[in-house]
One Martini backbone bead per residue (centre of mass of N, CA, C, O) as a GRO file, in nm:
protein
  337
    1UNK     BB    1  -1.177  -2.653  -2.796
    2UNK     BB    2  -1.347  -2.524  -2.550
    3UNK     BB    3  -1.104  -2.568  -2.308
    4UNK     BB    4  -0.917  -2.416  -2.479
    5UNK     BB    5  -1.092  -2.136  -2.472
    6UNK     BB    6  -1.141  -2.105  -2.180
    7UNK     BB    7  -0.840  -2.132  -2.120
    8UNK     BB    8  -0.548  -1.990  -2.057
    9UNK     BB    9  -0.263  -1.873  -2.174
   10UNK     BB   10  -0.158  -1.944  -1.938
   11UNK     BB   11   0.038  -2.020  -1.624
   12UNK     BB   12   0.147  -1.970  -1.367
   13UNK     BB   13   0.457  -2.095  -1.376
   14UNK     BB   14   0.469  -1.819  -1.568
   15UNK     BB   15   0.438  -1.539  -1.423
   16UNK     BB   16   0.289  -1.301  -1.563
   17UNK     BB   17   0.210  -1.013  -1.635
   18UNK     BB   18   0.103  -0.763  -1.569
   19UNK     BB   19  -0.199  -0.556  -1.716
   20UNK     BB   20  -0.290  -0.269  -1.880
   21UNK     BB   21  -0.671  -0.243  -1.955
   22UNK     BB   22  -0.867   0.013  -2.156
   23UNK     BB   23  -1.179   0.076  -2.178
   24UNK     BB   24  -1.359   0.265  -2.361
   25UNK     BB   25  -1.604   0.496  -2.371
   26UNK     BB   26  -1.838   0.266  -2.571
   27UNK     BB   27  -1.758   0.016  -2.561
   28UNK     BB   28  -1.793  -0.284  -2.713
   29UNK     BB   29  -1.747  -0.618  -2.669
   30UNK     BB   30  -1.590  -0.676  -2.931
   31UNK     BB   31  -1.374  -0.521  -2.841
   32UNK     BB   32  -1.302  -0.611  -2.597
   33UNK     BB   33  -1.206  -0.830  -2.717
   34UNK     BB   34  -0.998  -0.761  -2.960
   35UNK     BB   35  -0.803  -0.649  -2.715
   36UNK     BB   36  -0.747  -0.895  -2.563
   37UNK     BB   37  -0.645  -1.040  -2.804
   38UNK     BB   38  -0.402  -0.896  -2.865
   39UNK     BB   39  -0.299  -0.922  -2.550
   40UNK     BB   40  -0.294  -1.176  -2.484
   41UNK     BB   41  -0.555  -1.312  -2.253
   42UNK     BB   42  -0.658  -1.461  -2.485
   43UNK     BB   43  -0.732  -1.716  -2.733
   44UNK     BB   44  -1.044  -1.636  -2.823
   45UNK     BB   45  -1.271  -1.393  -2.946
   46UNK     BB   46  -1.521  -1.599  -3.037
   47UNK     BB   47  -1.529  -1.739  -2.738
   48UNK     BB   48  -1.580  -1.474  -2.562
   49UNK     BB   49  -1.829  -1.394  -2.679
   50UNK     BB   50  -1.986  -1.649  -2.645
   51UNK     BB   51  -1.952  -1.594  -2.314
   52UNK     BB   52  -2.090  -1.333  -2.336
   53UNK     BB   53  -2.368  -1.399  -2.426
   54UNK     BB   54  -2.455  -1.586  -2.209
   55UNK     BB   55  -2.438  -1.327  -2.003
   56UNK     BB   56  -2.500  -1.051  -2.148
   57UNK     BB   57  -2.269  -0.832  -2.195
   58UNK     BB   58  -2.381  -0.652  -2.386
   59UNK     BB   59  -2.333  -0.331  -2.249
   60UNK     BB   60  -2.204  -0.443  -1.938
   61UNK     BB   61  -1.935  -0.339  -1.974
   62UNK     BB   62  -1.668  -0.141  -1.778
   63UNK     BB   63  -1.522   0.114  -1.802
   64UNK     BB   64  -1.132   0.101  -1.784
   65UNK     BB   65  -0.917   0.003  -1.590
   66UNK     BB   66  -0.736  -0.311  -1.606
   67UNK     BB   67  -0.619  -0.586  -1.391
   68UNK     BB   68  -0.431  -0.811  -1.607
   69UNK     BB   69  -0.348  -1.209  -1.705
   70UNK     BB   70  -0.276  -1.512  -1.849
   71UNK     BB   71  -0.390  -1.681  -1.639
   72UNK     BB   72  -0.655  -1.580  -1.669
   73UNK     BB   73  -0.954  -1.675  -1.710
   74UNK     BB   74  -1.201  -1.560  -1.928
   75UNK     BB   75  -1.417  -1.543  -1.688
   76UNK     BB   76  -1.267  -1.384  -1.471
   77UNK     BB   77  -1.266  -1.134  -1.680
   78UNK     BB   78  -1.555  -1.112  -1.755
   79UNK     BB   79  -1.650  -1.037  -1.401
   80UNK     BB   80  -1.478  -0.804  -1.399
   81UNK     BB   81  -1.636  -0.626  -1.598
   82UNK     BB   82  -1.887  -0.648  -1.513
   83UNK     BB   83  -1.816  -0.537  -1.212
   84UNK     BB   84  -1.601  -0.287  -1.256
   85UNK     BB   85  -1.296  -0.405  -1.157
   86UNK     BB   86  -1.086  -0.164  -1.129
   87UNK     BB   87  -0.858   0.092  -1.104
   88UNK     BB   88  -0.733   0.223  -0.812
   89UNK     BB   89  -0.658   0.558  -0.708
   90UNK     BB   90  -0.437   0.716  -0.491
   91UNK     BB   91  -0.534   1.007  -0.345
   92UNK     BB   92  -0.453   1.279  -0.226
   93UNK     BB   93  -0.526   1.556  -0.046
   94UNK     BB   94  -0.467   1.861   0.102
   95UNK     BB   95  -0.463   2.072   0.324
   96UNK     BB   96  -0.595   2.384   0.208
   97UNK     BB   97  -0.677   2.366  -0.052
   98UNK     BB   98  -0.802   2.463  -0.325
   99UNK     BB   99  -0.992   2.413  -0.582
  100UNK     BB  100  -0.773   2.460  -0.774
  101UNK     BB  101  -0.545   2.249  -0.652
  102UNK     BB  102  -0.761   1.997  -0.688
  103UNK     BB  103  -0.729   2.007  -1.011
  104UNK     BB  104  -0.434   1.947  -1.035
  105UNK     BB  105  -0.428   1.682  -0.886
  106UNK     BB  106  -0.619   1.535  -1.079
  107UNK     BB  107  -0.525   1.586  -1.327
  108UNK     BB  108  -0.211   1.495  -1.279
  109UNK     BB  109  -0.365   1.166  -1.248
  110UNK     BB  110  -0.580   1.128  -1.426
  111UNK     BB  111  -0.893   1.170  -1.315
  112UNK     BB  112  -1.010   1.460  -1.450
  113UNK     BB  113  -1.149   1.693  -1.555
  114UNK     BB  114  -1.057   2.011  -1.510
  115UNK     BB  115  -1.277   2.201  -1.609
  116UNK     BB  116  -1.526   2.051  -1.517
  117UNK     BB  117  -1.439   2.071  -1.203
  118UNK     BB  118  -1.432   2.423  -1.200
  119UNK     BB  119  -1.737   2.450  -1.338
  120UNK     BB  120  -1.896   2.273  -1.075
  121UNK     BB  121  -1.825   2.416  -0.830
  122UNK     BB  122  -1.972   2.700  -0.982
  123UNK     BB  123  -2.266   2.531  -0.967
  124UNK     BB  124  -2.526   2.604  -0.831
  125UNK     BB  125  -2.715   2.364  -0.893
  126UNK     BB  126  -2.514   2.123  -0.843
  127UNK     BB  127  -2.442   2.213  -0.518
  128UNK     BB  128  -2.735   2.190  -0.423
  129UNK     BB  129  -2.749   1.890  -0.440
  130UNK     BB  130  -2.529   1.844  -0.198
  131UNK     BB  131  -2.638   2.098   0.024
  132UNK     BB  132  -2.544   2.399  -0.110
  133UNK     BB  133  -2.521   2.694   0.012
  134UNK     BB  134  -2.366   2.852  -0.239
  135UNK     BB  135  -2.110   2.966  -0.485
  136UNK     BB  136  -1.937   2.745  -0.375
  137UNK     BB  137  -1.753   2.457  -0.281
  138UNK     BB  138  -1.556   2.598  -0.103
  139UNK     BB  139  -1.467   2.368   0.205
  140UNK     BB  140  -1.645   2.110   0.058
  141UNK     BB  141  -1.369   1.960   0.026
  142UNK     BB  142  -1.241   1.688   0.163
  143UNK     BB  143  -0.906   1.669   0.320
  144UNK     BB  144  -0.800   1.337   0.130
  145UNK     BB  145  -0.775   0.973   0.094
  146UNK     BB  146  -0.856   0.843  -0.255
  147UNK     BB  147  -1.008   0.599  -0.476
  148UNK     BB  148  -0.979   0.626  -0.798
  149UNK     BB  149  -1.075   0.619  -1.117
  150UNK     BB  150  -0.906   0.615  -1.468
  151UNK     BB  151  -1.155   0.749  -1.498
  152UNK     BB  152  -1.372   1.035  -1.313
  153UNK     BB  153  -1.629   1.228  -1.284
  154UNK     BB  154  -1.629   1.542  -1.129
  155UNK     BB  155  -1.907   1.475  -0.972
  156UNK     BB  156  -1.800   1.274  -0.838
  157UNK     BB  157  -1.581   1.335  -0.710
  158UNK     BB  158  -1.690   1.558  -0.589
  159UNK     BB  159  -1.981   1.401  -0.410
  160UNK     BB  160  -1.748   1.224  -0.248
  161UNK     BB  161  -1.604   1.467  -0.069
  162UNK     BB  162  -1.830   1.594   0.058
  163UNK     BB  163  -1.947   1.324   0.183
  164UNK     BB  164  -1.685   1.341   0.381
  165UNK     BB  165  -1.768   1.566   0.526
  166UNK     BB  166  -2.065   1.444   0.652
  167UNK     BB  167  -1.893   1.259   0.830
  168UNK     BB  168  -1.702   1.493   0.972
  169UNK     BB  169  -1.979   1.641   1.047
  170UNK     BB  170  -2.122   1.552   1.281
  171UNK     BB  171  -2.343   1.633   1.533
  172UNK     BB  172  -2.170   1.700   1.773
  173UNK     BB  173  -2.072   1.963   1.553
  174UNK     BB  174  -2.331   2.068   1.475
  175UNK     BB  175  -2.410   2.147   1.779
  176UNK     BB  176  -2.196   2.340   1.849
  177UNK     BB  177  -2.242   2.572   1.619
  178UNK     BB  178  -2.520   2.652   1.766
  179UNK     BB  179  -2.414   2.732   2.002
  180UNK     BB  180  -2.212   2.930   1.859
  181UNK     BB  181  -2.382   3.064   1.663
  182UNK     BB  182  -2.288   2.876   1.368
  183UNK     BB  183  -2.258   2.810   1.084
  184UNK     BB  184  -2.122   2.580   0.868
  185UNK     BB  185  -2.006   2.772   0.687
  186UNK     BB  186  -1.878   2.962   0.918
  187UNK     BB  187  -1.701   2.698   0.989
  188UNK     BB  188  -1.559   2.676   0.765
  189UNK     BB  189  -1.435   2.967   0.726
  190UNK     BB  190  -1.258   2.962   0.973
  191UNK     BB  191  -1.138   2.688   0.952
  192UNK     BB  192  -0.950   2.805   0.681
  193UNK     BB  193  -0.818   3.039   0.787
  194UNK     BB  194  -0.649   2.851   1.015
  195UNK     BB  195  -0.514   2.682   0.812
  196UNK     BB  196  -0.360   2.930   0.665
  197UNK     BB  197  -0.195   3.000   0.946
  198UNK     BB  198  -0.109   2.697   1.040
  199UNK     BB  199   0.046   2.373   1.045
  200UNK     BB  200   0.082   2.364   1.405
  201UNK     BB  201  -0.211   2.184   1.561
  202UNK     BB  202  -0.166   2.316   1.860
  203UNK     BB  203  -0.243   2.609   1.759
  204UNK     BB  204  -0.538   2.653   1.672
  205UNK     BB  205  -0.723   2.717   1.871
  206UNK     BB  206  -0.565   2.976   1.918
  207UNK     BB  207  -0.628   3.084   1.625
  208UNK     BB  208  -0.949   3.100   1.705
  209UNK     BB  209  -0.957   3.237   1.964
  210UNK     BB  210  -0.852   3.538   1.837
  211UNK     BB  211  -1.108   3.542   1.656
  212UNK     BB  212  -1.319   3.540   1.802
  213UNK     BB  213  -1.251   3.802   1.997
  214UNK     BB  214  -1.251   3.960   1.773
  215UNK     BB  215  -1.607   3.908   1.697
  216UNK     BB  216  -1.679   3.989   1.892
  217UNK     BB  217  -1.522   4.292   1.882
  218UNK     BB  218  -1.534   4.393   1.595
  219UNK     BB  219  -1.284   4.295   1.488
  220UNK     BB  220  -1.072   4.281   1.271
  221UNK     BB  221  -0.857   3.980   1.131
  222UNK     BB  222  -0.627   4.045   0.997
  223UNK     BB  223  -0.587   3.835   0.720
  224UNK     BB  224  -0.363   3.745   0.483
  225UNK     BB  225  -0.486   3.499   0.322
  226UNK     BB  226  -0.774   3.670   0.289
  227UNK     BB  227  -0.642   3.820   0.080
  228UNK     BB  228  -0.513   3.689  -0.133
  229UNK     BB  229  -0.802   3.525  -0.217
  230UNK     BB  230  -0.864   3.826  -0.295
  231UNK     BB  231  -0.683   3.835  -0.568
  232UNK     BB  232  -0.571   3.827  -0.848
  233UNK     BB  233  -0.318   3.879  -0.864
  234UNK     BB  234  -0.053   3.669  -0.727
  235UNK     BB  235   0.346   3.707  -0.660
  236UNK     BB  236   0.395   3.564  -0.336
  237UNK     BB  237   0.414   3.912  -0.235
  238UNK     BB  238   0.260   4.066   0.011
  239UNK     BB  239   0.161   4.414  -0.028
  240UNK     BB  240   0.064   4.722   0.161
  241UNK     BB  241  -0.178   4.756  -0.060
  242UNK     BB  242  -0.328   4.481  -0.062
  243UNK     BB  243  -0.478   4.573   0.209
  244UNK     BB  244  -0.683   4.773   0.022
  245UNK     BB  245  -0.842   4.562  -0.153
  246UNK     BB  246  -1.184   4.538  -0.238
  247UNK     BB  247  -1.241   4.299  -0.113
  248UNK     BB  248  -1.444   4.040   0.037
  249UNK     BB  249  -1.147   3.922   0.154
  250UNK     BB  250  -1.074   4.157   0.317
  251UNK     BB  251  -0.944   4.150   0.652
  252UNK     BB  252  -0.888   4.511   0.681
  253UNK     BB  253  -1.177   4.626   0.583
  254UNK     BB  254  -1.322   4.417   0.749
  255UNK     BB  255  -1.572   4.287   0.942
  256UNK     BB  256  -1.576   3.969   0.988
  257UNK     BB  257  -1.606   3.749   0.789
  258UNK     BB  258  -1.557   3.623   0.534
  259UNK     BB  259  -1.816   3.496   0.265
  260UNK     BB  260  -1.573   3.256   0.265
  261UNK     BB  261  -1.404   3.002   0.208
  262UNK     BB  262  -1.021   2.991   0.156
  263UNK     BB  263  -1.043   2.660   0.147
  264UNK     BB  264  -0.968   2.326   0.247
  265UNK     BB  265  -1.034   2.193   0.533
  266UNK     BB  266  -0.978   2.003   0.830
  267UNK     BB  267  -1.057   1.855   1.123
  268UNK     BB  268  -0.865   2.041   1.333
  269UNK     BB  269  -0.994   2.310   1.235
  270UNK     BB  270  -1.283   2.234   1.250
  271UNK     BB  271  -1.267   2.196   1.552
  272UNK     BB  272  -1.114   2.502   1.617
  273UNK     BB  273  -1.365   2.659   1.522
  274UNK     BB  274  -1.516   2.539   1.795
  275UNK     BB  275  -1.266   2.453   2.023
  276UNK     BB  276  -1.133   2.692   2.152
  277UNK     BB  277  -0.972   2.859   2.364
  278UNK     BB  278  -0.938   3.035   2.634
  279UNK     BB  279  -0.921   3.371   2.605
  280UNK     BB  280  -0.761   3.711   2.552
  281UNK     BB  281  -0.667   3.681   2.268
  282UNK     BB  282  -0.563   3.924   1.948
  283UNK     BB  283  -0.287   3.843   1.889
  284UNK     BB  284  -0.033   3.709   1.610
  285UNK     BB  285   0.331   3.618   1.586
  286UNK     BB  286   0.597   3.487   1.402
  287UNK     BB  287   0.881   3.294   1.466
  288UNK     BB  288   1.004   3.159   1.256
  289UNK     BB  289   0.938   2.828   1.290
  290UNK     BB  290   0.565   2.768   1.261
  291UNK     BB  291   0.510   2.942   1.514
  292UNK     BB  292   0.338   3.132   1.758
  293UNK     BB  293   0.278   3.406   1.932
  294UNK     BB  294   0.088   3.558   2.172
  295UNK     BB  295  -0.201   3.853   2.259
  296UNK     BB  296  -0.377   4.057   2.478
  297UNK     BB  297  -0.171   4.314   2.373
  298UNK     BB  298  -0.069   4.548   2.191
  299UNK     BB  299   0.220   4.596   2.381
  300UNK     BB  300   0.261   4.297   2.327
  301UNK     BB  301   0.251   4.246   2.075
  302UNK     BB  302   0.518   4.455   1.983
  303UNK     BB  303   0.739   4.307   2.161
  304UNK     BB  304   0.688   4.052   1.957
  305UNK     BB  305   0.793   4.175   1.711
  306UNK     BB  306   1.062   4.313   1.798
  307UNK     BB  307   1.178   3.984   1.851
  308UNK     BB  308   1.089   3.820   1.575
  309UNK     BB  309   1.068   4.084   1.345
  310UNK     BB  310   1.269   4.347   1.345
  311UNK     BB  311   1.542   4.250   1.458
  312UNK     BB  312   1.621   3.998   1.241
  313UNK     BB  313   1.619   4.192   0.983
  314UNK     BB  314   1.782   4.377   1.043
  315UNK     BB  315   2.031   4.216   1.074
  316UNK     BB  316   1.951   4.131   0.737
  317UNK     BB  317   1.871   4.417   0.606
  318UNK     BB  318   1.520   4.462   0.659
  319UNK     BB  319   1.235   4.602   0.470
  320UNK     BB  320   0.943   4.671   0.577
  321UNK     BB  321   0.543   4.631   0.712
  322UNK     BB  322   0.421   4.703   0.991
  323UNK     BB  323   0.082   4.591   1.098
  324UNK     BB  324  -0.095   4.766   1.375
  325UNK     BB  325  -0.368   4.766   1.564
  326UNK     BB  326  -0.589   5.042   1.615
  327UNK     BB  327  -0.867   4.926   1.667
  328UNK     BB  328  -0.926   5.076   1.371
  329UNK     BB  329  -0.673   5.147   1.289
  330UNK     BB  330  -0.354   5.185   1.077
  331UNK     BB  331  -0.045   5.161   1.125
  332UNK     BB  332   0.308   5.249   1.015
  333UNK     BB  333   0.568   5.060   1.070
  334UNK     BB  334   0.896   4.929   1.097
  335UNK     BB  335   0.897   4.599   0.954
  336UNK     BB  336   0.660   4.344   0.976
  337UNK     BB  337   0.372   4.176   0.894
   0.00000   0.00000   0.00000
C-alpha cells in the first residue's frame, strides 16, 4: 500500500501531459495536496501528507505556478515544492520604455500588480533603499529579457531591474562619468534622451556629441522627446503650442539637462552618452529613413532641412512648421520640424 501511494500515477511511457498547478498565496499544505489529488498527479492525499509530515512541509512549500506530470513521484513533486522549483516567464522590456510601459509590458504577462509597481517606482522612501535619489525610479529600471515567475511581488520586479542597471553600469562607465564631470543620473537622463532620439545604434554617439556641444555652450537641447514627456496628455503629434509648454522636461524653453531621465535606456545609449564622437555639430536632422544629417552650422542645418523636410512634404503638400534655433531665439519658417 505504502510503494503504491508513494509511486507515480502513471509511468514515461505513457507520455503523460505535463500540466500547470498554481498554489495560491497562503494555501496550506493539505490544500495544496487536495489540488494535486484533484488533477490526478498523486494518487492518495493521504500518503502524500504523510510524506510531507516527515519533511515538516507544511507552511514550507512556495506559492506559484508548478509545471508537473503524472510520471513524476509524489516526493519528486514534493521537492518541487519545498524548494519554490516554480515556472519563470521570459520578459523582454524594450529599450526606450518609460515606466508606464514597463507596467503595461508586466500587467500584460500577469508578472505583477500594475498599480502597485507604479505606486512603488514614485515612492521615495522605497527607491532610496535601492540608492536611488531621485523622485522616480525612470531611467533606473534596465531593459532588458528576465525571467520572472507568476505572480512576482512590485518590489522584487523594481529591484531585480535596479540591481540589472548596476552591473551594466560597470566601475570603468562610472569613472568615466566623474571624468566628465557628469553624475549617474545625469548619464542616465542623457543617455535616455539619445534613446529617445534615434534607434539608429551608431547613430547615438553622433546625437551624444551633438548634445554635448549643445551643453558646453549653454546653448537648449531642443529635443522634441524631451517636451513629449512633460505633457499631460499627447495626442501622438507634437504641436508648435507644445514647444512653449512650461514643463521643466520642455528643452526648448530651458537649457541643460531635462531634470530626470525620459524613458529607461540600454547600454549602448548609456555607452554614447559618455563617449561622444568628437565633433563641432550642434544640429541633426532626420532624413526621413530612420538616419540623422548632422552639422555644424545653423546654415548647414538649413540647407539639410531643406533637403530631407521641406522639399518632400511640399511635394506631397504637407504644412508643417520648422523650429530653427538661433542664439537664444526660435524663428519660425515652414517646413517640417
Amino acid at each position: 500500500m505504502i510503494r503504491w501511494a508513494e509511486s507515480p500515477v502513471l509511468s514515461e511511457s505513457d507520455h503523460p501531459p505535463q500540466k500547470i498547478v498554481v498554489i495560491p498565496e497562503g494555501a496550506t499544505f493539505q490544500q495544496a495536496a487536495t489540488l494535486l489529488e484533484r488533477e490526478q498527479l498523486i494518487r492518495s492525499r493521504s500518503a502524500f501528507l504523510v510524506l510531507g509530515k516527515a519533511q515538516e512541509a507544511d507552511r514550507k512549500i512556495h506559492p506559484g505556478e508548478y509545471d508537473l506530470n503524472a510520471a513524476m513521484a509524489p516526493a519528486e513533486i514534493l521537492a518541487k515544492l519545498l524548494a519554490g522549483r516554480v515556472v519563470l516567464h521570459s520578459i523582454t522590456i524594450p529599450e526606450g520604455h518609460t515606466i508606464i510601459q514597463i507596467a503595461d509590458v508586466l500587467d500584460e504577462h500577469r508578472i505583477t500588480n500594475r498599480a502597485e509597481f507604479v505606486r512603488l517606482v514614485s515612492d521615495k522612501s522605497f527607491i532610496r533603499t535601492l540608492g536611488i535619489s531621485a523622485d522616480t525610479a525612470e531611467g533606473y529600471l534596465y531593459p532588458d529579457t528576465y525571467r520572472f515567475a507568476r505572480p512576482t511581488t512590485a518590489k522584487d520586479v523594481i529591484k531585480t531591474m535596479v540591481e540589472q542597471l548596476g552591473h551594466v553600469m560597470t566601475p570603468e562607465w562610472q569613472a568615466r562619468a566623474k571624468d566628465i564631470r557628469l553624475t549617474i543620473h545625469e548619464v542616465l537622463t542623457l543617455a535616455s534622451v539619445i534613446e529617445k532620439e534615434t534607434g539608429a545604434g551608431d547613430e547615438r554617439p553622433h546625437i551624444s556629441s551633438v548634445f554635448h556641444n549643445r551643453l558646453k555652450k549653454h546653448i537648449p537641447l531642443q529635443s522634441d522627446p524631451t517636451v513629449i514627456y512633460g505633457l499631460p496628455n499627447f495626442d501622438g503629434n507634437l504641436h508648435k503650442k507644445d514647444l512653449t509648454h512650461p514643463s521643466p522636461y520642455n528643452t526648448y524653453r530651458w537649457a541643460g539637462l531635462p531634470p530626470g531621465p525620459i524613458a529607461n535606456p540600454g547600454a549602448q545609449s548609456i555607452r554614447a552618452a559618455l563617449y561622444p564622437v568628437p565633433s563641432a555639430n550642434l544640429y541633426f536632422v532626420s532624413k526621413n529613413d530612420g538616419t540623422h544629417q548632422f552639422s555644424a552650422t545653423l546654415i548647414e542645418h538649413n540647407k539639410a532641412v531643406e533637403k530631407y523636410q521641406k522639399r518632400p512634404f511640399r511635394r506631397g503638400s504637407h504644412s508643417q512648421t520648422l523650429m530653427t534655433p538661433d542664439g537664444s531665439q526660435i524663428h519660425n519658417k515652414e517646413g517640417v520640424s
